[in-house]
C-alpha positions as CSV (number, residue, x, y, z in Angstrom):
1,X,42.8,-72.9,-49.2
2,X,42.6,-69.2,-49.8
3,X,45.3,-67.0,-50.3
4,X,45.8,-64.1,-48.0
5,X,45.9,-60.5,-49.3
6,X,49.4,-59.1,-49.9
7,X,51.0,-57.1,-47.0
8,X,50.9,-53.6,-46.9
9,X,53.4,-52.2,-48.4
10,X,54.2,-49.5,-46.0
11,X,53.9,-50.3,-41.5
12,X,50.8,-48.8,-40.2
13,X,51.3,-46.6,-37.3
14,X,48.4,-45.4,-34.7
15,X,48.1,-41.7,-34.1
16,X,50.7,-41.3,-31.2
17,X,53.2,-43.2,-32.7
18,X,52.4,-41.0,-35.9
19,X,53.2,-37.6,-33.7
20,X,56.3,-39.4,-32.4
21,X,57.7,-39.6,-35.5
22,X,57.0,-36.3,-36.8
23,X,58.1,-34.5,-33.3
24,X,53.8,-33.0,-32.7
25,X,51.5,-34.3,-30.8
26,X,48.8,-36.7,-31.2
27,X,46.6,-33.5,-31.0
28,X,47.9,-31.9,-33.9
29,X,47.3,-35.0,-35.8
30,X,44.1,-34.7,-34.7
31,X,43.4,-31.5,-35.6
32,X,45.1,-31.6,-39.1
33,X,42.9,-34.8,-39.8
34,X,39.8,-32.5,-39.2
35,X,40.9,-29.5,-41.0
36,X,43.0,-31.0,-44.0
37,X,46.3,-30.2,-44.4
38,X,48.5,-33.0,-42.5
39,X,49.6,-36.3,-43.9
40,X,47.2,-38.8,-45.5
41,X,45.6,-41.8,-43.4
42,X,43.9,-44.5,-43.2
43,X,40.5,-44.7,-41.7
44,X,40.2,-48.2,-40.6
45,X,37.1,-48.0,-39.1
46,X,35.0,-45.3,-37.3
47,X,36.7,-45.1,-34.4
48,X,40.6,-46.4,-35.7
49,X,42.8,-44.3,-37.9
50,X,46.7,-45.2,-38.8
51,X,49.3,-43.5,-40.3
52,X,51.6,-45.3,-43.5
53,X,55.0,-44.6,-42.5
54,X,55.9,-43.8,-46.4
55,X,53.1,-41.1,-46.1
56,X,54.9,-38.9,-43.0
57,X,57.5,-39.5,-44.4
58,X,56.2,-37.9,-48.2
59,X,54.6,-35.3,-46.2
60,X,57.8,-34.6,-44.3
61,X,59.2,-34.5,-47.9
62,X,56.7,-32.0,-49.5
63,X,58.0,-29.6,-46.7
64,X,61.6,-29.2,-47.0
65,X,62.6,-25.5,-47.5
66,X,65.9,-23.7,-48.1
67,X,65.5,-20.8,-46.6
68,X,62.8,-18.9,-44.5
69,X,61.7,-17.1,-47.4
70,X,60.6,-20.2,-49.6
71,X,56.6,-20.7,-49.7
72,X,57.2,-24.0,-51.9
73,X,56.3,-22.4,-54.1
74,X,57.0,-22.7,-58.3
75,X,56.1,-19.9,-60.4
């Protein structure tokens, strides 16, 4: 019997389920996954990408600001 490979740890979502969640659309996803700068993925195959719900959510994270002003910035 073999043993199955441990769950991931995080649910995957598909790319419109992704947008939903972050409030953009699928689109933006789209175009962030071609230019850099959105939230990590998996590339499941050629054609099938999915989104860890723990990495919108860090990505959400990495953007908080308290004012208009802040760039995120530490100098």
């Amino acid at each position: 019997m073999t043993s199955l490979p441990p769950a991931p740890t995080s649910p995957l979502l598909t790319t419109p389920a992704a947008a939903r969640v972050l409030g953009h659309s699928p689109r933006s996803l789209e175009s962030w996954r071609y230019r850099g700068g959105g939230p990590r993925f998996v590339r499941v195959s050629a054609r099938s990408v999915r989104y860890r719900l723990a990495d919108l959510e860090a990505w959400i994270e990495e953007r908080l600001r308290v004012s208009t002003s802040d760039n995120g910035r530490t100098e």
